[in-house]
C-alpha positions as CSV (number, residue, x, y, z in Angstrom):
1,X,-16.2,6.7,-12.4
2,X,-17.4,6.4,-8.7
3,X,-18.4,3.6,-7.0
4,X,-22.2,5.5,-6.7
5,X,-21.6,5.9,-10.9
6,X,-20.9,2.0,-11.2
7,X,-23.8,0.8,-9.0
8,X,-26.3,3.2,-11.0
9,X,-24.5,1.9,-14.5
10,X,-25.3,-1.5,-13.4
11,X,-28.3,-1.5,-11.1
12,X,-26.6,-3.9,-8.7
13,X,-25.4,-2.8,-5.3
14,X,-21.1,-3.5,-5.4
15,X,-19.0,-3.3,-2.1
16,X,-15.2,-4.2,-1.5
17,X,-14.9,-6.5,1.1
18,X,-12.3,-8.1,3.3
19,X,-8.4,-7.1,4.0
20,X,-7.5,-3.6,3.8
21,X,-11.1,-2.7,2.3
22,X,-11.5,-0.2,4.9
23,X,-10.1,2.4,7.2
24,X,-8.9,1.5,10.4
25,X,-10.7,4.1,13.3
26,X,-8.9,5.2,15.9
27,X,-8.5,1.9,18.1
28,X,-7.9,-1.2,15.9
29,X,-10.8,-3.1,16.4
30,X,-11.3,-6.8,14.8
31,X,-14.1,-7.1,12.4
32,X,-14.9,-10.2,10.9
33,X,-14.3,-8.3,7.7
34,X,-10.4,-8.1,8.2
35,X,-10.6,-12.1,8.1
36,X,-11.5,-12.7,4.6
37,X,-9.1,-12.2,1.3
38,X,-10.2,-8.6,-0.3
39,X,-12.6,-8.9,-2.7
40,X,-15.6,-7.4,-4.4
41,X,-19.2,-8.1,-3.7
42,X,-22.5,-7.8,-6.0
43,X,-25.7,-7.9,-5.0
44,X,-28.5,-7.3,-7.4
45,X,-32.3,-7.8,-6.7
46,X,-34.7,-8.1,-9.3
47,X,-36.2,-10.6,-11.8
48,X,-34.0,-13.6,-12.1
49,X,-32.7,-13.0,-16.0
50,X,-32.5,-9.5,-15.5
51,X,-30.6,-9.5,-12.5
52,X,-28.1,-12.1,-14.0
53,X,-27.8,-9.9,-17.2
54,X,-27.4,-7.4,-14.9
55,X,-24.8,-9.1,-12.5
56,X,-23.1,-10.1,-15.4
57,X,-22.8,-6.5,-16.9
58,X,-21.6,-5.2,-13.4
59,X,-18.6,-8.3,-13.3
60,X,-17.4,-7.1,-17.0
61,X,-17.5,-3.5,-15.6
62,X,-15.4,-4.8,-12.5
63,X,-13.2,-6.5,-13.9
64,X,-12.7,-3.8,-16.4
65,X,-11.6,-1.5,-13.5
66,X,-9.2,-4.4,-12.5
67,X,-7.1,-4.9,-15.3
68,X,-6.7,-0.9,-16.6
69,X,-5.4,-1.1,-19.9
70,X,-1.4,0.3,-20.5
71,X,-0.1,3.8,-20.2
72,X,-1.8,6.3,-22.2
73,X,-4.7,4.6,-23.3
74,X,-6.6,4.3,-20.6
75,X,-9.9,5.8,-21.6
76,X,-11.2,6.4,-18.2
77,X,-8.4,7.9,-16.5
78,X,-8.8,10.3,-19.3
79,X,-12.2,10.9,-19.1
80,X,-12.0,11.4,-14.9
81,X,-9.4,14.2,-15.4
82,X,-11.3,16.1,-17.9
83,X,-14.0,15.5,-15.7
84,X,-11.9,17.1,-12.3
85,X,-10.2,19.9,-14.8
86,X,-13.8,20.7,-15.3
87,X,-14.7,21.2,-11.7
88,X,-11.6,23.2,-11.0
89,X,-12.1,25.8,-14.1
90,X,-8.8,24.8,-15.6
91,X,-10.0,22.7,-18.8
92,X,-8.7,23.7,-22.0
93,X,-10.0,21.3,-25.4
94,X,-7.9,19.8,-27.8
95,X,-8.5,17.3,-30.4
96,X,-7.0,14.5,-28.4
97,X,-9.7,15.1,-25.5
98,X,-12.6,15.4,-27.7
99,X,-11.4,11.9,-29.4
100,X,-11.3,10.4,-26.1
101,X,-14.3,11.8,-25.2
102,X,-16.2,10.0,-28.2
103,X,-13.7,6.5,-27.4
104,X,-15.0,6.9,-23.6
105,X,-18.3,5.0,-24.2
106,X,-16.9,1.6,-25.4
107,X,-14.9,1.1,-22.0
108,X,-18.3,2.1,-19.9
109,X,-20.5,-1.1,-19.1
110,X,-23.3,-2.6,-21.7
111,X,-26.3,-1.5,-19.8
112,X,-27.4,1.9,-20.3
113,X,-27.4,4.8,-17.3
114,X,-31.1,5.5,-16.4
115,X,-29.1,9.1,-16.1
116,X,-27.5,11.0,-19.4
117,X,-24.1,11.4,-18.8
118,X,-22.8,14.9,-19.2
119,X,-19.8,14.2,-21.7
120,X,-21.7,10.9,-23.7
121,X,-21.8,12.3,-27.6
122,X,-25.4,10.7,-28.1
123,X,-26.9,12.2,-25.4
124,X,-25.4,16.4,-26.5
125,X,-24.4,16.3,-29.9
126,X,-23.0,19.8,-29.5
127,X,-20.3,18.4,-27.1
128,X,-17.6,20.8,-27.3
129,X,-19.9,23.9,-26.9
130,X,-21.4,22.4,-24.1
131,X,-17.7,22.0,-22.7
132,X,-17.3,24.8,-23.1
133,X,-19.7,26.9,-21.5
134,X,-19.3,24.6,-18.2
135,X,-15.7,25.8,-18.2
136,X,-16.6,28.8,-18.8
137,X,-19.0,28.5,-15.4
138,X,-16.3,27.2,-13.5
139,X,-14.0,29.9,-13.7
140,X,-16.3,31.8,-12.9
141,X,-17.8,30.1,-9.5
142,X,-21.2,29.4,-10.2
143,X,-21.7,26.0,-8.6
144,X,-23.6,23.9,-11.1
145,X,-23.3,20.4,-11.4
146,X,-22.7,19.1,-15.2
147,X,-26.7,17.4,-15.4
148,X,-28.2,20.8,-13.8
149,X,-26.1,23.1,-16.5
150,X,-26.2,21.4,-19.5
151,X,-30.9,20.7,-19.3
C-alpha cells in the first residue's frame, strides 16, 4: 500500500512529519521540520462526523502499518509482493497466495475505496483467472495497469 493508496482508502490527506521524514538536498539546510519528533499527520476536511469517522478510520490504518504483525503473517507484505511479481511478469499462483489474497481485506482500513481494487475477491469473483491473464500481459510487455486490464 502507497501512501497515495492510504490517503484514497481513507479520504484524509496523511504526511510524515519531523526528524528524518525527508531527504536531505544537496546542502543541509534547517527546516523547521527537522525540529519536531517524527511523526504522522492527518488532515481531513469534510462534515464534522464524517471526517472524525474518517480520521478515525485513517489512525487504525496507521497505526496498523506501525505495528506489522510477526514474520510470515503479515498480510500486506504479502499482498505488495504479489502485487510487484505482477508488474515484473514473474508471478506464479499457489494456494497459499490465493488464501492471502482473500485474508488481504481484513488488514485494509474500514472505509471502503471509492476505486475497486484489482486483487479484492468481491469486486472479480473470477480472481485467479484474472491473475492470471495479467501475468500473462506482463511477460509479454503490454503496459496495462491492473484497473485498465481487468474493466
Amino acid at each position: 500500500m502507497t501512501a497515495k493508496q492510504l490517503e484514497e482508502d481513507t479520504g484524509c490527506k496523511i504526511m510524515v512529519r519531523g526528524r528524518g521524514s525527508s531527504r536531505m538536498s544537496g546542502s543541509r539546510r534547517e527546516r523547521s521540520n527537522d525540529t519536531e519528533p517524527l511523526h504522522v499527520l492527518i488532515q481531513c476536511e469534510d462534515y464534522e462526523k464524517r471526517a472524525q469517522k474518517k480520521m478515525r478510520n485513517a489512525v487504525e490504518a496507521i497505526n496498523q502499518l506501525l505495528h506489522p504483525p510477526p514474520e510470515g503473517k503479515d498480510e500486506l507484505k504479502r499482498k505488495q509482493l504479489i502485487e510487484l511479481s505482477i508488474i515484473n511478469g514473474t508471478y506464479r499462483p499457489t494456494s497459499a497466495t490465493k488464501n492471502s489474497l482473500r485474508n488481504c481485506d481484513a488488514a485494509r482500513p474500514s472505509t471502503p475505496s471509492p476505486f475497486p481494487n484489482a486483487l479484492d475477491n468481491s469486486s472479480y469473483p473470477d480472481q485467479a483467472r484474472l491473475l492470471s491473464q495479467f501475468a500473462e500481459a506482463a511477460k509479454q510487455g503490454k503496459k496495462r495497469c491492473a484497473h485498465h486490464f481487468l474493466i
